[in-house]
N, C-alpha and C positions, 0 to 999 in steps of 0.2 A: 504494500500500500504506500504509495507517494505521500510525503507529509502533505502537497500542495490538496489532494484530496481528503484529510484527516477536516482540515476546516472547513470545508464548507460543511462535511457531515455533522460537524457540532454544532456549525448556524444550525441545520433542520432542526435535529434532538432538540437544542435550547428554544429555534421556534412552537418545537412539540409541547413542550416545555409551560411554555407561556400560555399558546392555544389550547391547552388540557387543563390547565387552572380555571380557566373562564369557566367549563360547566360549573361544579360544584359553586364557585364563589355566585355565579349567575344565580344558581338555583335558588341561595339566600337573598339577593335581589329578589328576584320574583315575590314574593311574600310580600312586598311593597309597589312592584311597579309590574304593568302590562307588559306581554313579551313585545310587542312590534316598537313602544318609544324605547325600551330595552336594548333592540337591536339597532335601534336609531342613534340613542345616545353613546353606544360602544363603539358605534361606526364612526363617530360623528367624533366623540374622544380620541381614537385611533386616528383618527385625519387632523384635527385642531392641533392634540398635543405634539404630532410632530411636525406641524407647522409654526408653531412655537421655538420647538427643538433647531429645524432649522432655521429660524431667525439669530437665536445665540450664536448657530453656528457658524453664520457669514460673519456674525460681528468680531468674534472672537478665536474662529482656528483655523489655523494658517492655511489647510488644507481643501477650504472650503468648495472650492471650484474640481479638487482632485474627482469628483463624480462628470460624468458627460451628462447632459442638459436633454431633455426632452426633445425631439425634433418634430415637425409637421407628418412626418412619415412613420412615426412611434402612436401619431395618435388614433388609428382606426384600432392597431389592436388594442391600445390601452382603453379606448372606449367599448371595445367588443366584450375587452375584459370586465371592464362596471359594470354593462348589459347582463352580462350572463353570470357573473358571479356575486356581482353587489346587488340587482335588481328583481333579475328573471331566479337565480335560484331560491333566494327567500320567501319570495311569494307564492313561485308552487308550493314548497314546502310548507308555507304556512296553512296554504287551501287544502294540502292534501293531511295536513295532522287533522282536521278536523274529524275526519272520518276513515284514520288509520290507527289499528292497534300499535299502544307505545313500544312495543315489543317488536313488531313489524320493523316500525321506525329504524330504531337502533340497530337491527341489522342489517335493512340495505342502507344505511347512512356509508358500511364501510365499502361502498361498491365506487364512490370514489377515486379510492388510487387506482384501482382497475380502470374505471373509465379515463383517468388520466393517463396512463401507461400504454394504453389503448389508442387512443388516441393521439400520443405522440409520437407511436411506432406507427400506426396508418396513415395518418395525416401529415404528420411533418417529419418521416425516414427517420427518428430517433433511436439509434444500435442500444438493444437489448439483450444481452447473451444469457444463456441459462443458469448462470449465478443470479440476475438480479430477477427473473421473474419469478425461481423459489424461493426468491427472498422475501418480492410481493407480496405472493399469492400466503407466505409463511406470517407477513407482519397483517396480512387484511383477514385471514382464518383467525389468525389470534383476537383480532376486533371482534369478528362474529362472536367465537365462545365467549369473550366478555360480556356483550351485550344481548347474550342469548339470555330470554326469559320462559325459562322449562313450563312455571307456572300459569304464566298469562295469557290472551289471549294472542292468537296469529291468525293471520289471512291476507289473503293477494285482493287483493281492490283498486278497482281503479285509481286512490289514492297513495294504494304502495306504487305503482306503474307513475305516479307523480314524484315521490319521491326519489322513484331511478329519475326520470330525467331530470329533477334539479341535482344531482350525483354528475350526472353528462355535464350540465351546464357548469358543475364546479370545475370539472375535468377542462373542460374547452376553456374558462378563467385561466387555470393553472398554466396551459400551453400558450395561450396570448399572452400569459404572464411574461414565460419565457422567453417570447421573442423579444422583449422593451427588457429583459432582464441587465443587461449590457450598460443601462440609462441609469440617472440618481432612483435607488431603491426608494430612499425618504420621500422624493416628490410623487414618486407612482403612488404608495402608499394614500399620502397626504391630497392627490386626487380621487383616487377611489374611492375610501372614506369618509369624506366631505361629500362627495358625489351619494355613496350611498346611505350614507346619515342623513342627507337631507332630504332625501326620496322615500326613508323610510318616516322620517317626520312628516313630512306631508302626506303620506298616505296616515298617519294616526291622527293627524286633525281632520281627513280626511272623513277617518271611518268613528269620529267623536271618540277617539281613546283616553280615556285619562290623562290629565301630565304629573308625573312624580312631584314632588317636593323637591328643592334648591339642592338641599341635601344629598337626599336617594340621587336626582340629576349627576350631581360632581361624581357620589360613588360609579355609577355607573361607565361617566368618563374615562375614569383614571383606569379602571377596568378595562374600558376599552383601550386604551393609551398604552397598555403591554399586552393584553391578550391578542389584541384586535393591530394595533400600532407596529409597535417592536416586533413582536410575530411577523406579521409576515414582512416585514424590512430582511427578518434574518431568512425567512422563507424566500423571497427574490435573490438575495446574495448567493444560497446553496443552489437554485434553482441557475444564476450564471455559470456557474462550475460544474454541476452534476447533471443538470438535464431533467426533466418533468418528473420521467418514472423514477429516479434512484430519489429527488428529494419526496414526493410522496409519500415512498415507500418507509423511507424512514420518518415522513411527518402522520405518518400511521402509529408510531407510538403514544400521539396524543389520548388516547381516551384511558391507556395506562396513567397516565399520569394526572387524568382528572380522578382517575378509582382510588389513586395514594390519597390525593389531597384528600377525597372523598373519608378517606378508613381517617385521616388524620383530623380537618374541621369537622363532619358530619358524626363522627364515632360510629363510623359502618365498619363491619368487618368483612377483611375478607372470605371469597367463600369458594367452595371446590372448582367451580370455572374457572375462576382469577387462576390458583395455584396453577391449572395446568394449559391455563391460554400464556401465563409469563414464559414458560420454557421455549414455545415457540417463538413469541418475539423477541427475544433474547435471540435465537437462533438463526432468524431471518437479518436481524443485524446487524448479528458474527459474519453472514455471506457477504452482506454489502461490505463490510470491511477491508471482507479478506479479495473480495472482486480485483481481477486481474484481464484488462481491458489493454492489450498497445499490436499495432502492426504498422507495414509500412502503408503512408496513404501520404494524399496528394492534396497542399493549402492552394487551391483557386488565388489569381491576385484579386484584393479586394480594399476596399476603403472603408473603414469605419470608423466609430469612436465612442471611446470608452476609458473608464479608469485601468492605466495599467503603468507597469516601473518596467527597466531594460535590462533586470536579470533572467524575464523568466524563457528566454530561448525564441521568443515568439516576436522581440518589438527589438530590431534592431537599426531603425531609421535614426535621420539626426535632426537637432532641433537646430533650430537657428538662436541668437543670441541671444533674446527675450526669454524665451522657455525656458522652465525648471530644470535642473539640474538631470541626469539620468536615474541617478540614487534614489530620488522623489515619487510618490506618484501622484499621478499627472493627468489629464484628459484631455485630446484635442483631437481634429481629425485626423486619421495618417494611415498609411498605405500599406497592405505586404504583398512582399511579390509572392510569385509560385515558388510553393517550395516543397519536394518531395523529401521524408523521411520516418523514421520509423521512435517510437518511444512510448510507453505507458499514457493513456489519458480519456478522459472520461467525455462527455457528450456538453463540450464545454463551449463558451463561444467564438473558439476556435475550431471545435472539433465537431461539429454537427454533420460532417460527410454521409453519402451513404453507405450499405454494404451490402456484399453480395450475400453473405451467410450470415 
């Protein structure tokens, strides 16, 4: 395993991380606020506070510009991505809980990184080899056994059939994600969130929904502001490096980590699924880890731009005397030629070729 690959898998885990707290803490929300300003205000928190965050940060580090800038040609997908992931998936899913068993719910919630995974290898040639789809298929089984309810009710309805497809529509989010992944993570963030905090507000004054107290409001924010925020910032970052299916696969560790919080605020214990769905995610990954991905292939010349430094093999243009230093990173536009050779590397944005096997 390349160290350059060790980080980004720790951004996902830590986005898992964040985005697994939200249930349980959510849950205690609830008891005072409607789910829809709920989702409003977490969204809306996740987008303000790091619009905040980056205001400090032009003001005061050095590196502030080290991200590349949103371009006219970044913004169909990042709009495709609101659409389908901050708009269109919530709302099915809210029409379809009405009249789907909570049991249902929770297990095609984990279909997912499958539709994501799926959807990268069809639609956009993302190289999957047979280490990371048993890794998948090992971390999204481990979600089902969690969320499996032996006791309660189950059935297919036309509302579960809803809940797959706002599952697609997150999947198609995640892979429009990827393509702007290249871009300031903070701003993408900082637009989605605003974009769909505000859509979900007006659809609750919309539908006459309560408005929380000032109070319950902030808590909700600040919730939102690392479940919702920070999450997926470290979720785009892994997603530049790794590619749709391997960060999914491991941002599938999320609802473990809502069951921790859960055994530790809630005082739930856990119980024979937990014990034998953990060995599996555990298991799945140990693959991605141990994932061994390189042959020879061929960089297209191409133009882009993005945050990068001139150690890592990939940026060996020159600046002119304005520009930062090489040691620095940096963002501007700049060019690589063709260049054929062989080395370990993941489905990065460099490496998105396709393959024949």
């Amino acid at each position: 395993m390349r160290q350059t690959q060790i980080y980004p898998m720790i951004q996902s885990i830590l986005a898992a991380v964040l985005f697994g707290a939200s249930a349980p803490l959510a849950k205690v929300l609830l008891s005072k606020i409607e789910p829809i300003p709920l989702a409003a205000l977490m969204y809306l928190g996740g987008g303000v506070g790091l619009l905040l965050l980056r205001m400090l940060k032009t003001l005061h580090w050095r590196d502030a510009d080290a991200e590349a800038r949103i371009s006219k040609a970044d913004m169909p997908w990042l709009i495709g991505a609101l659409l389908a992931g901050g708009v269109g998936a919530p709302i099915i899913l809210m029409f379809s809980l009405q009249n789907t068993p909570a049991a249902t719910v929770s297990l095609l919630l984990n279909f997912e990184g499958v539709a994501t995974a799926l959807i990268a290898v069809v639609v956009f040639n993302e190289a999957i080899g047979r280490h990371v789809w048993v890794a998948m298929f090992c971390m999204t089984g481990a979600g089902v056994l969690l969320s499996l309810d032996l006791s309660g009710q189950w059935g297919v309805s036309l509302g579960a059939i809803g809940v797959l497809v706002a599952c697609i529509l997150w999947g198609i989010d995640n892979n429009f994600t990827r393509n702007v992944s290249a871009k300031d993570p903070v701003v993408i963030v900082i637009i989605k969130g605003i974009g769909a905090g505000l859509f979900s507000l007006a659809l609750a004054f919309a539908l006459s929904v309560p408005i929380p107290s000032p109070l319950v409001g902030l808590s909700a924010m600040l919730l939102g502001f690392f479940s919702y925020g920070l999450s997926i910032v470290l979720f785009i970052l892994s997603l530049r490096s790794l590619g749709s299916a391997r960060t999914s696969a491991l941002f599938g560790s999320a609802p473990f980590i809502g069951v921790v919080i859960s055994f530790l605020l809630l005082k739930e214990s856990p119980n024979v699924l937990f014990m034998v769905s953990l060995p599996i995610m555990i298991t799945g990954a140990i693959l991605l880890l141990r994932e061994k991905h390189g042959h020879e292939h061929i960089h297209d010349r191409m133009t882009h731009e993005h945050r990068h430094y001139h150690e890592d093999g990939h940026h060996a243009h020159n600046h002119q005397e304005q520009n930062p230093p090489d040691s620095f990173f940096h963002s501007h536009p700049h060019e690589h030629g063709q260049v054929e050779h062989e080395h370990a590397h993941t489905p990065d944005i460099h490496h998105r070729h396709g393959h024949d096997t």
